[in-house]
C-alpha distance (Angstrom), angle and dihedral (degrees) to the residues before:
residue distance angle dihedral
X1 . . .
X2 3.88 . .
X3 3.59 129.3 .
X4 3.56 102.0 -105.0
X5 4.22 87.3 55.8
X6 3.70 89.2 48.6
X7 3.93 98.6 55.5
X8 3.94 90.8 38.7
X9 3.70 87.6 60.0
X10 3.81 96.3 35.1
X11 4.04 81.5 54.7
X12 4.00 95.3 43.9
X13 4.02 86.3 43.7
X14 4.20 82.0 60.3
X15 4.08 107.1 38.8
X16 3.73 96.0 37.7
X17 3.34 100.2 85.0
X18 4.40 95.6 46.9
X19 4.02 80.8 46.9
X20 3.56 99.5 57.0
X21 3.91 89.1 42.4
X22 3.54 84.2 55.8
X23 3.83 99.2 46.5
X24 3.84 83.4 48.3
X25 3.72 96.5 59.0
X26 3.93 92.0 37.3
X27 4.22 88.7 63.3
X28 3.65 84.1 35.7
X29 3.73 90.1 62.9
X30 3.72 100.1 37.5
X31 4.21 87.2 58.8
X32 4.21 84.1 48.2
X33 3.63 85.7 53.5
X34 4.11 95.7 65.5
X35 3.61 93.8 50.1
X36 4.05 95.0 49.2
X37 3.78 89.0 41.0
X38 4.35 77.4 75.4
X39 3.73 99.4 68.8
X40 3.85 133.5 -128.5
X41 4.11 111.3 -87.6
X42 3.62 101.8 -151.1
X43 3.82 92.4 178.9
X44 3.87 81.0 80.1
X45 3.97 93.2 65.9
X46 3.94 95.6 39.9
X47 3.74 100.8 52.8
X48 3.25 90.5 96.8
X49 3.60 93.9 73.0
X50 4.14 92.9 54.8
X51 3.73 93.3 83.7
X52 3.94 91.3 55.2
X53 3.84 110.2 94.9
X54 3.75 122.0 -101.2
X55 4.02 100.6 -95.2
X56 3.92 88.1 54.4
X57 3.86 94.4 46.3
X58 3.48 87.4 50.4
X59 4.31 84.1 58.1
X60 3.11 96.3 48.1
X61 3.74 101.4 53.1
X62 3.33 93.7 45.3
X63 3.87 93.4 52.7
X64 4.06 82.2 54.9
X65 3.71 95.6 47.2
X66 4.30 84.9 44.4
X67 3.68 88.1 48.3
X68 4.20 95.9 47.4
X69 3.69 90.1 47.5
X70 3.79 98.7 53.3
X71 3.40 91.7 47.5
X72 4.18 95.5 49.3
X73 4.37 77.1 49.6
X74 3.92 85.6 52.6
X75 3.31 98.9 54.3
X76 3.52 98.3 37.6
X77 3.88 90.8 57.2
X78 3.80 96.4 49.9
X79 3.99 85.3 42.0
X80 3.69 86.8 57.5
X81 3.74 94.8 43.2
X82 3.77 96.7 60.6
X83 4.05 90.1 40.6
X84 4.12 83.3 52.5
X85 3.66 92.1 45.0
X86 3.79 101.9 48.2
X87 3.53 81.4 48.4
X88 3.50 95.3 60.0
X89 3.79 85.2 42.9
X90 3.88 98.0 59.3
X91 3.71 89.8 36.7
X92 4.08 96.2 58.9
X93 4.32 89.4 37.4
């Protein structure tokens, strides 16, 4: 057996157990990938608040809405932090 056959093994003998972990989670993934492909009916969770009368509904989606917008503001205020301070970065560098 040569050299070159002898470390190509040795190597194979090393990464072939990370690879097949890896090939395992790859078909793993691509069987997730059907059932997500379905969607998420939310309707489910909120029916709850149906049997409330109108003026409470009315609170309650407007909390949501509140709540959804805040966070969008959040994350657009630490997204523009870290684009303001890598600019600050690569201005002083």
């Amino acid at each position: 057996m040569d050299v070159l056959g002898a470390i190509k093994s040795f190597v194979d003998k090393i990464f072939q157990p990370p690879i097949a972990f890896l090939d395992l989670a790859a078909d793993k993934l691509q069987s997730v990938q059907l059932v997500t492909a379905q969607g998420l009916n939310i309707g489910q969770y909120f029916a709850v608040f149906g049997d409330l009368p109108t003026h409470f509904q009315l609170v309650v989606s407007s909390i949501l809405l509140s709540s959804v917008l805040l966070g969008s503001l959040l994350m657009f205020r630490s997204v523009m932090r870290i684009y303001y301070s890598v600019k600050e970065g690569v201005k002083w560098w």
